[in-house]
C-alpha positions as CSV (number, residue, x, y, z in Angstrom):
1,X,82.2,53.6,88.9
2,X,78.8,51.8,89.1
3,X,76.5,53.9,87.2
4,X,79.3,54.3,83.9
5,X,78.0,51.1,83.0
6,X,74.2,51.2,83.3
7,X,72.1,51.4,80.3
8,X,71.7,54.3,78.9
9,X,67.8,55.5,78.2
10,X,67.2,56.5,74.5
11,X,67.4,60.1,73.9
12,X,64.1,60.6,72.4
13,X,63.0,58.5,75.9
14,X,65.5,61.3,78.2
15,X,64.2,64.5,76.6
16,X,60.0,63.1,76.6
17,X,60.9,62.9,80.2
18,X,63.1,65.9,80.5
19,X,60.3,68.0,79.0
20,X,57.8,66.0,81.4
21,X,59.1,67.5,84.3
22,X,59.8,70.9,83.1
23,X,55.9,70.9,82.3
24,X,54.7,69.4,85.4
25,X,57.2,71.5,87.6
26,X,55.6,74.7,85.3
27,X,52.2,73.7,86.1
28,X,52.1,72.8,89.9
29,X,51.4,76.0,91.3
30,X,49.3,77.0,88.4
31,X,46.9,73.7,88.1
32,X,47.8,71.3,90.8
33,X,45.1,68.7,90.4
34,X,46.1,68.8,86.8
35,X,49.6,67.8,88.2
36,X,48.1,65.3,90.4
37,X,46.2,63.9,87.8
38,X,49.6,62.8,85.7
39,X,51.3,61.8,89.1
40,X,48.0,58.8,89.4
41,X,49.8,57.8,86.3
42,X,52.8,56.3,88.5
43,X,50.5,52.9,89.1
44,X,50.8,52.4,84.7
45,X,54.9,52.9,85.2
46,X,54.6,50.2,88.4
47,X,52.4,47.9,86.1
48,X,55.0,48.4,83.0
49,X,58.2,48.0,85.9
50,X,56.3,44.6,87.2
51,X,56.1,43.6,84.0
52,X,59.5,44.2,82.6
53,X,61.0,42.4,86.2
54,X,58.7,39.5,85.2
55,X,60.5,39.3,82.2
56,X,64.0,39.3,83.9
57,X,63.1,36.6,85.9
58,X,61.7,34.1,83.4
59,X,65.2,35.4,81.2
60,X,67.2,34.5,83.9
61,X,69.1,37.2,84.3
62,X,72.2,36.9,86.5
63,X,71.9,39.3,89.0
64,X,75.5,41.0,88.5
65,X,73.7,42.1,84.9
66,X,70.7,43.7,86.2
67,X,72.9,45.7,89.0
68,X,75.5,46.7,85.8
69,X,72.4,47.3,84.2
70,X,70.9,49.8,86.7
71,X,73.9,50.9,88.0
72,X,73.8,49.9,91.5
73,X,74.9,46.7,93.7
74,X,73.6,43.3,93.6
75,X,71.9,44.0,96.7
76,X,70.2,47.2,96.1
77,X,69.1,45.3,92.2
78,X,67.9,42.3,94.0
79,X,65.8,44.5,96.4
80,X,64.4,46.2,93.3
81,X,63.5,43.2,91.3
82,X,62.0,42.0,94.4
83,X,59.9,44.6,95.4
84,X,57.9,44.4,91.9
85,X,57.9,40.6,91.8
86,X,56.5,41.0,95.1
87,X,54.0,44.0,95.2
């Protein structure tokens, strides 16, 4: 299977996340704008994704590693690297 070779995200990265979205998901119906407010954040996790495909480029990284790498096909991992190299 594809995604049994992917890498794995650190745990203390998976539960800051984990707890993220048991916060946010707590707090939509209470304070949405508050909730909206984090989601604006998603242009800092773009800038940080363009940044990290800038770096697989310039590595030259074969393509079969970054689809191992995110679990997915060499397609579907080229589209992805494209669509931040390109914005």
């Amino acid at each position: 299977m594809i995604r049994d070779a992917a890498v794995q995200l650190p745990p203390a990265l998976t539960g800051f996340l984990t707890e993220l979205v048991r916060q946010l998901g707590g707090l939509a119906a209470e304070e949405p704008l508050v909730v909206l407010k984090v989601a604006a954040l998603r242009y800092v996790i773009a800038q940080v994704g363009q940044n990290a495909a800038g770096e697989v480029a310039a590595r030259e990284v074969p393509i079969e590693e970054v689809a191992v790498a995110l679990g997915t096909s060499e397609a579907a991992a080229r589209d992805y690297l494209m669509n931040y190299l390109s914005p």
